[in-house]
N, C-alpha and C positions, 0 to 999 in steps of 0.2 A: 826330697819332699818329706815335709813331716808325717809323724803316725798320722793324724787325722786321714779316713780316707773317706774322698766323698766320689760317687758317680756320676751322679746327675739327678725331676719331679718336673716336671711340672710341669711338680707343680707345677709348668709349661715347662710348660712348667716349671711350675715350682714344685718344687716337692722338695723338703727339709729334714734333716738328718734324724735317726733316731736308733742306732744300736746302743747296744751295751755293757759295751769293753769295759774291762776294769781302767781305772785310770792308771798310767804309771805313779810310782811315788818320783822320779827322779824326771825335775821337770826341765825344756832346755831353756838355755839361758831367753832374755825380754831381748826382743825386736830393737831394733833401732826404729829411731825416728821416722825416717826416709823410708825405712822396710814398714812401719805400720802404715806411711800415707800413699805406698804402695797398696799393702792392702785395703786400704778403706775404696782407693780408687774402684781397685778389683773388686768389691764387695758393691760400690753404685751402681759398677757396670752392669751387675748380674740383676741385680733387682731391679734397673730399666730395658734390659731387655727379655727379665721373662715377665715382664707388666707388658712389654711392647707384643708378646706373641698372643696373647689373648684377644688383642686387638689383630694381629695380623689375620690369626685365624677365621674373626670375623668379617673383614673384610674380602678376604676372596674366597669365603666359605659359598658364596651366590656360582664362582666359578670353578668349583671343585668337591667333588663327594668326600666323605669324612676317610674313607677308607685307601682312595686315589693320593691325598693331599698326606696321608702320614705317610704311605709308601711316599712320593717324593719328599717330605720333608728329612726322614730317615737314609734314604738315598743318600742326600747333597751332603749330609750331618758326618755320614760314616767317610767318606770320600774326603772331605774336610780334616777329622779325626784322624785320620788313616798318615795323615802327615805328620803328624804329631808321634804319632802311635806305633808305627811301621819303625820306624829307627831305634825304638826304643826295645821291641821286640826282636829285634836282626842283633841287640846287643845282650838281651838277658835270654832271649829266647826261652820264655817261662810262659808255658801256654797250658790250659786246662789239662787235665789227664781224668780218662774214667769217670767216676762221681761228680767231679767237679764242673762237669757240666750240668748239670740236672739244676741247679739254681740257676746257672747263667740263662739258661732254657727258660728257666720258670720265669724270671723277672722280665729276661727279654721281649716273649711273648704278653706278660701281661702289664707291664710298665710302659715298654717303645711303642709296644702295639695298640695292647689292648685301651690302656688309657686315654691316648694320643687317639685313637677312635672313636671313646666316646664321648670326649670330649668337643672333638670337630664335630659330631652330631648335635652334641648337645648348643653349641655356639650359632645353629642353623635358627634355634628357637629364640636362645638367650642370649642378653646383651653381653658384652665382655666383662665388664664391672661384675656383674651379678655371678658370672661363670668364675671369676677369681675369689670371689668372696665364698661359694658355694666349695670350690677345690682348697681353701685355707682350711677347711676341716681335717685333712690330711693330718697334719699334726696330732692330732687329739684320738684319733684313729689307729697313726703307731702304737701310742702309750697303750692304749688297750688292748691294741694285741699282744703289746708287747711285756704286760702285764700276765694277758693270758699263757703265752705261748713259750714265753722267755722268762718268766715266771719272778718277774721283777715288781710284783705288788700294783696292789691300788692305792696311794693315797688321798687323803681326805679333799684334798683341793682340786684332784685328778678328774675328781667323780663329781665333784661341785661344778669344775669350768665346763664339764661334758655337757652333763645337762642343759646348761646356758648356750652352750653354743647350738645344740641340738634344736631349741628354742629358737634360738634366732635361723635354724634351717626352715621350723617351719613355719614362720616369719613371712619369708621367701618364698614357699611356697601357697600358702597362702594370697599373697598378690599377684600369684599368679595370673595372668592376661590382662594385668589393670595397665592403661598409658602413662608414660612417663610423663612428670608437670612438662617438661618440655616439648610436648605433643611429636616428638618425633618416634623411632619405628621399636625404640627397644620394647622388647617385651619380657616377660616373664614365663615361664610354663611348666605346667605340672611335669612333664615330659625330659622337657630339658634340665630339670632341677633334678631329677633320677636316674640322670644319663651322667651329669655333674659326680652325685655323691657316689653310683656307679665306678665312678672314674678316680675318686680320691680314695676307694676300698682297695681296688685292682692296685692303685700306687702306694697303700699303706702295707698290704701286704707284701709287693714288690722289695719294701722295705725291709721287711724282718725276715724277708727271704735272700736276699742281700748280703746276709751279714756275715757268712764263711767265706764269702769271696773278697771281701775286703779286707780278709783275715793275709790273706796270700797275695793279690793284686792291688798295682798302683789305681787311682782314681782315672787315669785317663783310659786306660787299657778293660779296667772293668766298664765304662761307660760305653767303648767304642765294642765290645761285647753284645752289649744289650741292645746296641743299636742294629748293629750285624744281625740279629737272631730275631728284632723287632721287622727290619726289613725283608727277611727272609720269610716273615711269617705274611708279609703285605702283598706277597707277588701275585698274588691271584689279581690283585687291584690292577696290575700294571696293561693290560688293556687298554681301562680305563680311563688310568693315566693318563696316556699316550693320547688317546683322544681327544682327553680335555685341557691339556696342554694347546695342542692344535687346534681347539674352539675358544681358548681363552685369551683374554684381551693382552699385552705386554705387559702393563703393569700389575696382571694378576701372577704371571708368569716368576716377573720380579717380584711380587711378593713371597711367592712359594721357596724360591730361592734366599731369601731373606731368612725364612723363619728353618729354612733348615742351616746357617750359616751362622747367624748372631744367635738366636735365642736358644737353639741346641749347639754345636758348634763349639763359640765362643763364650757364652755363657755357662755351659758347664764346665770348661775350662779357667774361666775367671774365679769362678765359684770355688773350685779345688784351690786352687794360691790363694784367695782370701783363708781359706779353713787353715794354709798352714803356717799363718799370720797371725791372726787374732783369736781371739778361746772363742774356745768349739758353740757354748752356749749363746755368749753374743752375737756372735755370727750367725748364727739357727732364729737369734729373734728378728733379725733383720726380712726375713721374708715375710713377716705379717706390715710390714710396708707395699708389697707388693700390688695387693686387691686397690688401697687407694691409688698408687701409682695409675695401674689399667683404670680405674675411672678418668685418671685428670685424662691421660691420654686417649682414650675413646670418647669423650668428651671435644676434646681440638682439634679428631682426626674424624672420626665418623660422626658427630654430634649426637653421640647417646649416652644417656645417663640412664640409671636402674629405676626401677619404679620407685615410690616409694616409699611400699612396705619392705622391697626390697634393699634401700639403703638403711632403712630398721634395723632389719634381719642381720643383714652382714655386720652393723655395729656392737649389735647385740656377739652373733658371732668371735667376733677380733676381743668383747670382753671373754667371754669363756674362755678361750683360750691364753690369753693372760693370765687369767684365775687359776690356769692349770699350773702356772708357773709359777707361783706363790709356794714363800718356802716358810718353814720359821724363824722367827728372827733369832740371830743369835745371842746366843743368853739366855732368850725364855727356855723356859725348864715345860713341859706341857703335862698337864694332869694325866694321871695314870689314864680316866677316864678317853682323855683324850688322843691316845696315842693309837697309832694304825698300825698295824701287822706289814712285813713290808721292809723295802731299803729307806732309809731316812729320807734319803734327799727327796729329789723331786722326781719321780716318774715322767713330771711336766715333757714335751714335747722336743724342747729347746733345754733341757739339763744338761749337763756336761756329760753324765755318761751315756746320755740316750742322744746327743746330737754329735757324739763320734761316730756314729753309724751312715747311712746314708738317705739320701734323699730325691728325686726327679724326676721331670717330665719331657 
């Protein structure tokens, strides 16, 4: 596997890469043909099925509490994982020691858990769309911390796409309880839009906490980590579970199973082979594809579409975030006045050295 190491967001999530390795100078040789349309595959797969779990979650959120539904979806993800994972361990046997737990600890509790909680809460109120578009802030949320804490600067575009996208949150919340032109059930809600940007803090931080363990571990092995430590933090739920497994209909059953298998599962797995395929930055912009994906498909599957301040809001959104990506062009020389303190490139969310890091949900 290449250096790129990613774990898993999301974001369902999604959630999209953002350390800040130095790059090497000595780069490996271009992909063949075959191996990019490998990757490109592995890169649709990932972004229809973490667009497909936003919608899952909404769908048998009616037959599962947010806390029951992460413990199984965690459950089915690690046991999945664990195939993958277990062989490769039996052969390097390279496992945490000491310290290096303390981040596995911290992300797992609050990326597998805590995110994946309040997000299944937050999806009880709000439509799928609106809950994608509200978790694409994640991106924009590394940078700044990663600015603060990693001490990799502000620049000027960084602070400009913030604002905008910030705008278009409260956009969003703002329409909140308004019906959607299709008069069906989606709604919007001061509540669930809190539990949302809740949930994209807990996963941007998860991020920049992240990033010693990627220093040392493969992407599959730190992923199936987070999951273990995610689930282990859910067992109080497992009662509950159990119960509402056994009140709920089969095909909510098959859903729960689903979204712990494709969207966690196999989608963080697809996700790692596109990264060590394609550059780290195109790859990282691909997930602002996601938010519209979950509308077309909560649209054909559940018939809800976001209000429509909130498909505003989120457009407004996906621009900030773009904006963060804006580099200088090269060539221009920038007036003294205009130059930011800081590393040149882009802090942006999706840069090359902020989307070697990691990203998920």
């Amino acid at each position: 596997m290449a250096d790129f190491r990613q774990p898993g967001v999301p974001f369902p999530g999604y959630i999209g890469s953002m350390a800040s390795t130095p790059v090497s100078s000595s780069a490996p040789p271009p992909p063949s043909s075959r191996t990019k349309a490998l990757g490109v595959a592995a890169m649709v797969t990932t972004v229809v099925l973490w667009a497909s779990a936003f919608v899952g979650i909404r769908a048998i959120g009616p037959h599962f509490s947010p806390g029951s539904l992460t413990l199984g979806r965690l459950a089915i993800a690690a046991v999945v994982l664990s195939l993958l994972v277990l062989p490769q361990l039996l052969k390097s046997r390279l496992l945490p020691r000491g310290r290096e737990w303390w981040p596995i600890l911290a992300y797992g509790a609050m990326w597998f858990c805590g995110y994946n909680v309040a997000l299944n809460a937050a999806e009880h109120v709000l439509d799928a769309g609106t809950s994608a578009l509200l978790i694409n802030v994640n991106p924009i949320l590394v940078a700044i911390m990663a600015g603060i804490f990693l001490k990799e600067g502000f620049p000027r575009w960084l602070i400009i796409g913030s604002l905008v996208a910030f705008a278009g949150v409260a956009l969003i919340a703002v329409g909140s309880g308004q019906p959607s032109r299709s008069g069906e059930s989606a709604t919007a809600d001061v509540a669930g839009v809190l539990l949302c940007l809740l949930a994209a803090v807990l996963a941007a931080v998860s991020v920049i906490v992240q990033k010693p363990v990627l220093r040392k571990f493969p992407a599959a092995q730190a992923t199936w980590f987070g999951i273990l430590v995610g689930a282990l933090c859910c067992l109080p739920f497992t009662g509950q579970l159990v119960a509402e497994v056994q009140a709920a209909p089969p095909e909510a059953t098959l859903g729960l199973a689903y979204l712990g298998v494709f969207p966690t599962a196999i989608a963080f797995t697809t996700w790692a082979y596109a990264l060590s395929l394609i550059e780290a930055g195109k790859l990282a912009a691909t997930t602002y594809l996601v938010p519209g994906t979950t509308i077309l498909i909560s649209w054909l599957v559940l018939g809800e579409i976001p209000t429509a301040l909130g498909m505003a809001g989120g457009l407004v959104c996906l621009v900030g975030v773009g904006l963060t990506r804006r580099r200088t062009r090269p060539g221009r020389k920038p007036k003294a006045a205009e130059q930011v303190p800081g590393p040149a490139a882009e802090l942006a969310p999706t840069a090359e050295p902020a989307a070697k890091r990691s990203a998920s949900a």
